[in-house]
N, C-alpha and C positions, 0 to 999 in steps of 0.2 A: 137516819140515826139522830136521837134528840141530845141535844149539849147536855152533860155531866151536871154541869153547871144551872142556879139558878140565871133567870133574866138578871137579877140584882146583883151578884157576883159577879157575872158575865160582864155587867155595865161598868161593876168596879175594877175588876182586870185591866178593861180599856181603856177606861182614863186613867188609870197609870203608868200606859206607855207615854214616851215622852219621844217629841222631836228632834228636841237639843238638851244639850248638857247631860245626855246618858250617859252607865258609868262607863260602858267601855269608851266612850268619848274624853270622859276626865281623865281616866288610865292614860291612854295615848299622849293627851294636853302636856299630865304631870312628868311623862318621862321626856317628850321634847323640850319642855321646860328644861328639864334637870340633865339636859344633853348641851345645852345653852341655845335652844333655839326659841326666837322670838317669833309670834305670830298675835293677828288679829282672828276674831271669832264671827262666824255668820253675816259676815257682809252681804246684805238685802242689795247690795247692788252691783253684784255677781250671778249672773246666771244656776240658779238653784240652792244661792245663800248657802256655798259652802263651809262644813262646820269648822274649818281648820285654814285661815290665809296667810300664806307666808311670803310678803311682796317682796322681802330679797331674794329669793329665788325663785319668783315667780310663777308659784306653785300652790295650788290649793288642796287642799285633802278632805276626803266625803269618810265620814266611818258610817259606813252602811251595818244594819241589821241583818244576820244570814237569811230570819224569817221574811221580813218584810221586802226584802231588794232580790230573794230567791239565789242565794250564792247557791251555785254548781256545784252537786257532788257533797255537799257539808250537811252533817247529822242535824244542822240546828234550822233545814229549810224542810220543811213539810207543809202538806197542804191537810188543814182542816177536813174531816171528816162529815160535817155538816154544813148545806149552803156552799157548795164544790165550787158549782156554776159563776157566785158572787166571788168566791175565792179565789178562782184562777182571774176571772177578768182584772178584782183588782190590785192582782199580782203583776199580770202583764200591764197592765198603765202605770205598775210604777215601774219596772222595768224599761219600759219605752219612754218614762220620761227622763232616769237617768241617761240614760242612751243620750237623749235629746240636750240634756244639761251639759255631758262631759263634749259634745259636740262643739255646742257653743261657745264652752269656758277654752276648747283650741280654737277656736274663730278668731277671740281675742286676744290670741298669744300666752296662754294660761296653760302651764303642765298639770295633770291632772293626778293624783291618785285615791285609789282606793283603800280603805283598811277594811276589814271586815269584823265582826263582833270575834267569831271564834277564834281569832288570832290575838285578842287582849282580853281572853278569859282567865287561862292562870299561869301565874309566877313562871312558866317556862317560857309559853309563847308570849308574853309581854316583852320581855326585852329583845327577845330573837326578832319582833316585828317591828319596835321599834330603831332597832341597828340597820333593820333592812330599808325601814323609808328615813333612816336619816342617812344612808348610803345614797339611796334617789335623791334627795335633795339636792347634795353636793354634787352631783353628778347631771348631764345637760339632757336627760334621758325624758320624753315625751308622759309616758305611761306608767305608771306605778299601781301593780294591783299583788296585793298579799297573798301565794297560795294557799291554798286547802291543807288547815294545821293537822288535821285526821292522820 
């Protein structure tokens, strides 16, 4: 099947994904903030440059994309219909290197959670997702990953 898409559209799509500072990442930021939590941003000297660092509770937070981190079971992960082959591998190597990150970041004594995109898409699940990881926070709990808001 040939992309919809021109190459030049195609290209432009791309480079307007972003790393960091996505909006569901500001979403999440602004309501910790306005929860009164204080945090540092993408520390490069953290195991996977976590987007979210919050060294009084010593705890980091990753807001993973549904698409690109392949969240389980959620509308917003599908595999491209052109270029499968390319698509799944590198879905699985990002997969296995989160794997690999949240691994590390417990090596060094670091709680770890997840957000996912579809949990800070609209005005319902934003706060209901942020009460739940600032409940993890306060709380001496290992693991924090957001269910499937569907």
């Amino acid at each position: 099947m040939t992309d919809r898409l021109s190459l030049k559209a195609r290209s432009r799509n791309m480079s307007r994904i972003r790393g960091k500072n996505s909006e569901p990442e500001l979403r999440l930021r602004r309501a910790l903030h306005r929860a009164g939590f204080r945090y540092r941003l993408h520390k490069s000297n953290l195991p996977g440059s976590p987007d979210i660092v919050l060294p009084k509770y010593k705890a980091v937070v990753f807001v993973h994309g549904c698409f690109w981190h392949r969240h389980v079971n959620c509308a917003y992960c599908y595999t491209p219909k052109t270029r499968v082959d390319f698509w799944s591998n590198k879905f699985d190597q990002n997969v296995a290197r989160d794997i690999r990150q949240i691994a590390a970041l417990h090596s060094v004594g670091w709680r770890v959670g997840v957000v996912w995109e579809c949990g800070l898409r609209s005005l319902v699940d934003l706060p209901r997702t942020a009460s739940a990881l600032q409940r993890w926070l306060k709380s001496k709990k290992p693991n924090f990953e957001i269910p499937n808001m569907e």
